[in-house]
Structures are given as structure tokens and as C-alpha cells.
C-alpha positions in Angstrom: 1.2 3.8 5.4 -1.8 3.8 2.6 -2.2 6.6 0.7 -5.1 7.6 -1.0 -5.6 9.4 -4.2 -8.8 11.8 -5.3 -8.0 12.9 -8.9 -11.3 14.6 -9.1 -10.5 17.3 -11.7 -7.8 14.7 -13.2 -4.3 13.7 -12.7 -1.0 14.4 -13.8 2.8 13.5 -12.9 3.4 16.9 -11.6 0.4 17.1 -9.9 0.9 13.7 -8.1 4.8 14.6 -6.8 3.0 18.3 -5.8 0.4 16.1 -3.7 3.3 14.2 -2.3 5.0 17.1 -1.2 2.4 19.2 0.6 1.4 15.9 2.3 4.9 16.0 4.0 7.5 13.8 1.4 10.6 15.7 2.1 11.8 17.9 -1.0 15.1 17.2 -0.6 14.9 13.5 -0.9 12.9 14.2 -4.2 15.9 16.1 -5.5 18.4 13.5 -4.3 16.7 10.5 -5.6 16.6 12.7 -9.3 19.8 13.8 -9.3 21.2 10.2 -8.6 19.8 9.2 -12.3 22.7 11.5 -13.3 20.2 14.0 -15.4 21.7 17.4 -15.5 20.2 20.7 -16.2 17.1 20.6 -14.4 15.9 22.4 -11.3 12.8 21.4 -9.3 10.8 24.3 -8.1 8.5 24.2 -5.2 5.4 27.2 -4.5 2.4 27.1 -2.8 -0.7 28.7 -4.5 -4.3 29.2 -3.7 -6.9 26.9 -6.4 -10.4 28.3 -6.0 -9.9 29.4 -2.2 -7.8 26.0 -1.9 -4.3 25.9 -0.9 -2.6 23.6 -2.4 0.9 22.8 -3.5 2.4 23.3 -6.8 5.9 22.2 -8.8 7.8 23.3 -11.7 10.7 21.7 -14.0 12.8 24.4 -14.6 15.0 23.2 -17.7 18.1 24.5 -18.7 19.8 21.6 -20.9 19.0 21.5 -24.7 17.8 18.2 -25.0 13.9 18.6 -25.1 13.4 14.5 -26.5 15.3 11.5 -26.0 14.9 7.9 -26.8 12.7 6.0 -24.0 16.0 3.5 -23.3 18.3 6.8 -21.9 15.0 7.7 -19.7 15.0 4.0 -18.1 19.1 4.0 -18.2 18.6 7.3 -16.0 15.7 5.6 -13.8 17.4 2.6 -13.1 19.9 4.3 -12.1 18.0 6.2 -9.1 18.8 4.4 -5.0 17.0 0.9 -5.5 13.1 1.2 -3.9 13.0 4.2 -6.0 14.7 3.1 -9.5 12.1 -0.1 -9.2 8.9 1.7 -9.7 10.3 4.1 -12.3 11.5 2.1 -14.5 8.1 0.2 -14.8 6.9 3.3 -15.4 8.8 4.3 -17.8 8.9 0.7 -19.4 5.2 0.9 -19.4 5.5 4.3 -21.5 8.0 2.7 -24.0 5.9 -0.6 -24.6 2.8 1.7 -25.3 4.3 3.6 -27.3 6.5 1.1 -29.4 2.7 -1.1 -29.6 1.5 2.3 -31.1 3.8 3.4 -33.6 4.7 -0.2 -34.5 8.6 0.0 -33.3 10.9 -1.3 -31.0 10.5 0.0 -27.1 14.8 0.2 -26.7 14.7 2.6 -29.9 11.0 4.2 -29.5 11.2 8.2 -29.8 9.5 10.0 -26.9 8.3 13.5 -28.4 6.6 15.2 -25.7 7.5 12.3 -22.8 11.2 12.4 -23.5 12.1 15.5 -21.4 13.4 16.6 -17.6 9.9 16.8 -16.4 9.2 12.7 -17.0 12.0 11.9 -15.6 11.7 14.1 -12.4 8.4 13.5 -12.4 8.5 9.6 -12.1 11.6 9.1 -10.2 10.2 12.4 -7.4 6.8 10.6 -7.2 8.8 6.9 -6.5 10.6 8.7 -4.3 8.1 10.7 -2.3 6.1 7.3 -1.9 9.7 5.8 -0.2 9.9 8.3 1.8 6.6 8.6 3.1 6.7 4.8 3.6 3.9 4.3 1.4 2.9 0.6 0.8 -0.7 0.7 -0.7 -2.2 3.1 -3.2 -5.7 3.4 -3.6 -6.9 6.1 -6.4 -10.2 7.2 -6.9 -12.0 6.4 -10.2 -10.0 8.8 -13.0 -12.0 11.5 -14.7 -11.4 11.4 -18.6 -11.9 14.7 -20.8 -13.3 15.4 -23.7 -11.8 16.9 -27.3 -8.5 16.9 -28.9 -4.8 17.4 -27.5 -2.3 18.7 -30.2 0.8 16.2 -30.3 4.5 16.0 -32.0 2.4 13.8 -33.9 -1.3 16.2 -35.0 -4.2 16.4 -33.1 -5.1 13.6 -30.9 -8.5 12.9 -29.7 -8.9 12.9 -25.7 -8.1 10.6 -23.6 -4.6 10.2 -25.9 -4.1 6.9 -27.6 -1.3 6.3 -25.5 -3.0 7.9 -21.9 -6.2 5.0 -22.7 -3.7 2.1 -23.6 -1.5 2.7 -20.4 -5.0 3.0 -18.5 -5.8 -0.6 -19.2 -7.3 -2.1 -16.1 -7.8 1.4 -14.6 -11.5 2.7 -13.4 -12.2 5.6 -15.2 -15.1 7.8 -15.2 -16.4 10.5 -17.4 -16.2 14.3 -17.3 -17.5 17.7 -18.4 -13.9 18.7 -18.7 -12.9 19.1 -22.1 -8.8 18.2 -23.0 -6.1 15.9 -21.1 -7.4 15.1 -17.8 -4.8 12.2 -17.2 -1.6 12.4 -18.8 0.4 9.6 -20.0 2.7 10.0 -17.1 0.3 9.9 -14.4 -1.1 6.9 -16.1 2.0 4.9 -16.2 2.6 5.8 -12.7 -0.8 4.5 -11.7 -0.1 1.1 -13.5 3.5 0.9 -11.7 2.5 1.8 -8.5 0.2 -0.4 -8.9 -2.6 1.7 -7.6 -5.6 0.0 -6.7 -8.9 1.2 -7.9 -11.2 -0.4 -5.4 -13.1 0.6 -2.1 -10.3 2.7 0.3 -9.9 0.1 3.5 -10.9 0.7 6.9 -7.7 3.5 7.7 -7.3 6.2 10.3 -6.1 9.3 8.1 -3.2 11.3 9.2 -2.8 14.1 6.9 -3.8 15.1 3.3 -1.9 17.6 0.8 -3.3 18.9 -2.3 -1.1 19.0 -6.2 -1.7 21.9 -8.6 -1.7 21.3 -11.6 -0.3 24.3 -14.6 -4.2 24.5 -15.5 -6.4 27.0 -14.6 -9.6 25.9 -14.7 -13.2 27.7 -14.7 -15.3 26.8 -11.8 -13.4 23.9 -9.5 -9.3 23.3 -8.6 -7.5 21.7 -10.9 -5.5 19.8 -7.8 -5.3 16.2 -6.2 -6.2 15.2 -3.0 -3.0 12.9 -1.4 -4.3 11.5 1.6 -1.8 9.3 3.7 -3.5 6.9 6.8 -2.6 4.5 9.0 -4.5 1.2 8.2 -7.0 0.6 10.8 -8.8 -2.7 11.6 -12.6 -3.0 11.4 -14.3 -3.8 14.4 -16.0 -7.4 14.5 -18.2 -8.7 16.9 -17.2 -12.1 18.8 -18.7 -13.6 22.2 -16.8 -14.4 25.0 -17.8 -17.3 26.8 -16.3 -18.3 30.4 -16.3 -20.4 33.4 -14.5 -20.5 36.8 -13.8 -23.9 38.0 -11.4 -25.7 40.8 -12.7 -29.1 40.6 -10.5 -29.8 37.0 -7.5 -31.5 36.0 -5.0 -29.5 34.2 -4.8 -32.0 31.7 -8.8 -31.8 30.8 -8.3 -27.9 31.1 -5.6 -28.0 28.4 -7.1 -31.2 26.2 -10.4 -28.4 26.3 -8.3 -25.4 25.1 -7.5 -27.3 22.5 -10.7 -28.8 21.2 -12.2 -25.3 21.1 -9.3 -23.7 18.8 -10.1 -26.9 17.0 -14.0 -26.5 16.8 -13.3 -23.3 15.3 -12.5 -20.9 18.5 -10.9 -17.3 17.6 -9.1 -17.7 20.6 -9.1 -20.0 23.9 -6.8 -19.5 27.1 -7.1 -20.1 31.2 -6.2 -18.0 34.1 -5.2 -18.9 37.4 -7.4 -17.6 40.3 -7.9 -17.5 43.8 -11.8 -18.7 44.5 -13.8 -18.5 47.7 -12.2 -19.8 50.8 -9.0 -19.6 49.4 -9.5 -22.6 47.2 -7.5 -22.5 44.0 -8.8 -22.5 40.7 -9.1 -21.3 36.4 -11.2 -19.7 34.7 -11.9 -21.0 31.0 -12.1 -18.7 28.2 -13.0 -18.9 24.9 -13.3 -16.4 22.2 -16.1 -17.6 19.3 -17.5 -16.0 16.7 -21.4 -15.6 16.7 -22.0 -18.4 14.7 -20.3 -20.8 16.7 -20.8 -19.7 20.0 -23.6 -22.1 20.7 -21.2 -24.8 20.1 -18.5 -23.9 21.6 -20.6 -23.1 24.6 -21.8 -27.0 24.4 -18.1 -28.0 24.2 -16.9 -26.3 27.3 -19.4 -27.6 29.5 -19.5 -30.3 28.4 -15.7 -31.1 28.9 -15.2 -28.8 31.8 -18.5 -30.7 33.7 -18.9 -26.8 34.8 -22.9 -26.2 35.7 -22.7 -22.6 33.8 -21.0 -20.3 31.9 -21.1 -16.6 31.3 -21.5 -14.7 27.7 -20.4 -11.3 26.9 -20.4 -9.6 23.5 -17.0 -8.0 22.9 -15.6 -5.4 19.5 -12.8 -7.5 17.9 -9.7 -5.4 16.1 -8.3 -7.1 13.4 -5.4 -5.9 11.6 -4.5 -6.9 8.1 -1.8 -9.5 8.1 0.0 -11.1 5.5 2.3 -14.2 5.3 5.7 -14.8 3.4 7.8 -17.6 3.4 11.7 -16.9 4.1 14.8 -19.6 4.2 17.3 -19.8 6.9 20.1 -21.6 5.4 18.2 -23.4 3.1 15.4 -24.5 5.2 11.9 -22.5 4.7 10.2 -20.6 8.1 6.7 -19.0 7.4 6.5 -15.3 9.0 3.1 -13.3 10.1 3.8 -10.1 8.8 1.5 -7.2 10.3 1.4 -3.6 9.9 3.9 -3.1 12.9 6.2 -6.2 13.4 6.8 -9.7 12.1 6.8 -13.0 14.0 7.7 -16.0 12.8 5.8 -19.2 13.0 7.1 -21.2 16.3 6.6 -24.4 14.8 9.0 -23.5 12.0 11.4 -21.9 13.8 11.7 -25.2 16.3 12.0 -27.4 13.1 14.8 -25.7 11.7 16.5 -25.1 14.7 16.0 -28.5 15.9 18.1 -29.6 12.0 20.6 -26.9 12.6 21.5 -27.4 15.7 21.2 -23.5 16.8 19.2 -21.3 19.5 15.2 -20.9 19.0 16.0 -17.5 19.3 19.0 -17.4 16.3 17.1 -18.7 13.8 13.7 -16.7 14.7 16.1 -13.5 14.3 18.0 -15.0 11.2 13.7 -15.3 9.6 13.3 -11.5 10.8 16.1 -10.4 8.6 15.1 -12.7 5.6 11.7 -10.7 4.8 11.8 -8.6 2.3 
């Protein structure tokens, strides 16, 4: 799933997790994921509200412990201590807070003092967005560029211009973009999520979106809603155009048909394959096909009938779906197997899985399920 931010009015933890939630996470996960870091005294409040004639979702950190502050090591001892997918991205978010701040007040990050960062709210915050994002399934972020405000923020330590010190140094590498809003637009926690995420500030893909929530934030604002736009989409493949070129012939050997397969995959084919058919007069025969990109297709063309001796072929332009794949590289006792990972399965590479197989002395089928269960 890819999910899309729009922080148009800006962007905060609370905010983010409120997003998450009205675009379907399921609160109760939230609240288990949080409560496995062991913090205590907290209760996470969900409402929906109405921004400027938009509904949108809103949460609040009700606290009831005393301890308003803490050093940023207890925050990432609580993190780390949240189910695995989820601890992972909070405690580089948190780690990213303590670094920043430790590089800004000249101090260690295990012993750094977090002022207004070292209460509930971080914590749920961070660990209820990391696990909203398991939840949902989420494995790309794409954010919009951030709007940055204007004037001053009043801190443990004085008044602060905006953007924050520590808000701008956790944005490094971040697309920004300026505002008319004055005061914190970003906060340093919505910051540090972005970097952990990592969020990727570059154009959205080609996606199909399935639903989009909205997260409040506490501040009212003038003339716009102060809320996020969380959309969640299925990636979808851009169309591309390819030409089909084919030829029906009964007059071939089976070993030209297959030696011309292979010389068009090797002259730079998308695809090549033959089909049995029945001609005229009930003589047996194949049909040649070969998929080519534009720019080859004049080639290609050439290379089938040339090596076919077929006296014509036809041409059809045809939309090609391509979905974004990946590759990773996985061991099966030791020996490595590359898989083609797509958005909805995984297959690993045949000529892999016959190699190792062939060493182990095991089943093609055992050690292409043994790859399967190797991906991470």
C-alpha cells in the first residue's frame, strides 16, 4: 500500500496518527502497540470534528502520570520495546530527536533532556503513527512539500524563531515550502517521523487511490483547516505502448521456431512466445509472436522474417501494464537464489533455484519454497 501525505496547513505527530486513523488504521492496534512500550498513565482519545466544513479526525493524549519530561534514552528504551515492525521506525525516530538535540545543546544523545518532546504524547505519537503504517500495510510514503511558518515558538528554553532549530535540523533533506502561516507548522515530531519513515518527497507514482482520512490538528486556524490529507493507494502501473508483431506458419521446424524465440528476447524483445494452431485444411501449425518496443520493432520485424522465411507479418499496437518490481537476493542453506518481488507475490529466479537444487540434492519445488520464506 503507498500512502500519500498533503500537509498543506502543516504537519504534526498528532495530526499524522489522526490521519491514520480516519483513513481506516484500527485504534485498537494503536493502543496495543503503545501500551506494549510499557508507558503508563496515558489514555488516547479519539473524536471526530468539523475543520472549515471538513470532517476530519482528531486525537488527544490524555495524561495522567506526573512525569511531564524524561531523558530521550527512557523514550527509545519504551520504543524499542513496542512488537518489532513498529519499535523499528520509532526508535529512529526518536534517535533522530536525541541526535538533534544532543548536536544542539552540545551533549550526549543517551543523557540529552527532552523539555517539551519528553512526554506521553511523543511517545504515543511515534510508536501509534509506526503502528498505524503496520497496520495499514504501508510500504512507501510520499509527503507533499512541508509548509514552514513564520515568527517565534516559546520553548523550555526562550523564544525560538520558526521553523524551531531542532524542527529545520531534523528536516534536513526534506522539501519544504514557504507559508503565510505564522508559528510551528511542523513540529519536531512530525519531522523526525518523516526522516524515519523515510518519507519521500518526490512526484506521487502512478497509484489507484483507495481512501483518504483527514488529521486535526489542536489549532484553530483563520480561513483554511488545520488538518492532513492521508491518502492510501494501491500502486498502479503506467500504461506503455509496445507493438505486437506476428506470423502464422506450418512450413517450420520446431527447432528454427525455438532458435527464433530466442534471438528476439536476445535482440531486445519484451516478450517472444508461439502457439499451436490448426490452419486451413486441417494442416497444423504456430503462430510467432513477439512483443517489441517501438523502437525496435523494425528490427525485430526483420529478424522474424527473416528466420521464419514467413512472406508477412502482422503489427498491432498494444497498452503494456507494468508493475514495479524489485529484486533481493536470499540464501538457501548457504547458497544465494535471486527473487522478483512484485507488489502481489514473489517468484524466484528458475535458473537459481535449479542450481541450488541441483548442489543440494532436493526438489525444484523445496528450495523455490525454502527462497519464498527467506525474503524479508
Amino acid at each position: 500500500m503507498i500512502c500519500w501525505l498533503n500537509p498543506a496547513s502543516g504537519l504534526a505527530g498528532d495530526m499524522l496518527l489522526a490521519g491514520l486513523i480516519d483513513a481506516g488504521a484500527p485504534v485498537a492496534a494503536i493502543r496495543a502497540a503503545v501500551a506494549a512500550t510499557g508507558l503508563t498513565g496515558w489514555e488516547l482519545g479519539v473524536e471526530r470534528v468539523v475543520e472549515h466544513g471538513l470532517t476530519a479526525t482528531r486525537v488527544t493524549v490524555t495524561v495522567t502520570d506526573t512525569a511531564t519530561t524524561r531523558h530521550a534514552a527512557e523514550l527509545i528504551a519504551l520504543a524499542a520495546a513496542a512488537p518489532a515492525p513498529v519499535a523499528e521506525v520509532a526508535v529512529r525516530a526518536l534517535t533522530a530527536i536525541a541526535e538533534t538535540e544532543a548536536a544542539l545543546h552540545g551533549t550526549d544523545p543517551g543523557s540529552v533532556h527532552l523539555h517539551e518532546l519528553g512526554g506521553h504524547d511523543t511517545i504515543v505519537d511515534v510508536v501509534g503513527v509506526a503502528a498505524a503504517l503496520h497496520a495499514l500495510d504501508v510500504t512507501d510514503v510520499y509527503c507533499a512539500p512541508l509548509p514552514l511558518g513564520t515568527g517565534a515558538v516559546r520553548t523550555a528554553h526562550g523564544v525560538l524563531p520558526c521553523p524551531a532549530p531542532a524542527t529545520l535540523a531534523l528536516l534536513a533533506g526534506a522539501t519544504t515550502t514557504g507559508t503565510d502561516l505564522r508559528g510551528e507548522t511542523v513540529t519536531p515530531t512530525a519531522a523526525a517521523l518523516v526522516r524515519a519513515l523515510p518519507a519521500r518527497f518526490e512526484a506521487v507514482p502512478v497509484m489507484r487511490p483507495v481512501r483518504t482520512g483527514y488529521g486535526a490538528g489542536h489549532r484553530r486556524l483563520a480561513d483554511r483547516p488545520n488538518v492532513v490529507a492521508v491518502t492510501l493507494a494501491e500502486p498502479a502501473a503506467p500504461a506503455t505502448r509496445a507493438v505486437l508483431l506476428e506470423t502464422t506458419v506450418d512450413d517450420v521446424t520446431g527447432e528454427t521456431l525455438g532458435h527464433t524465440v530466442s534471438k528476439a528476447l536476445a535482440a531486445g524483445a519484451l516478450d517472444a512466445w508461439l502457439t499451436a494452431v490448426t490452419m486451413k485444411k486441417g494442416r497444423p501449425g504456430h503462430v510467432v509472436s513477439v512483443l517489441a518496443p517501438a523502437s525496435r520493432a523494425d528490427a525485430l520485424a526483420t529478424l522474424v522474417l527473416t528466420e521464419t522465411g514467413s512472406l508477412g507479418l502482422r503489427r498491432s499496437t498494444v497498452d503494456r501494464d507494468v508493475l514495479p518490481r524489485r529484486f533481493e537476493t536470499v540464501h538457501v542453506d548457504g547458497h544465494p537464489v535471486r527473487v522478483k518481488i512484485g507488489p502481489y507475490g514473489a517468484k524466484p529466479e528458475h535458473d537459481d533455484v535449479a542450481a541450488v537444487a541441483a548442489r543440494l540434492g532436493l526438489p525444484l519445488r523445496e528450495v523455490a519454497a525454502r527462497a519464498r520464506r527467506e525474503i524479508s
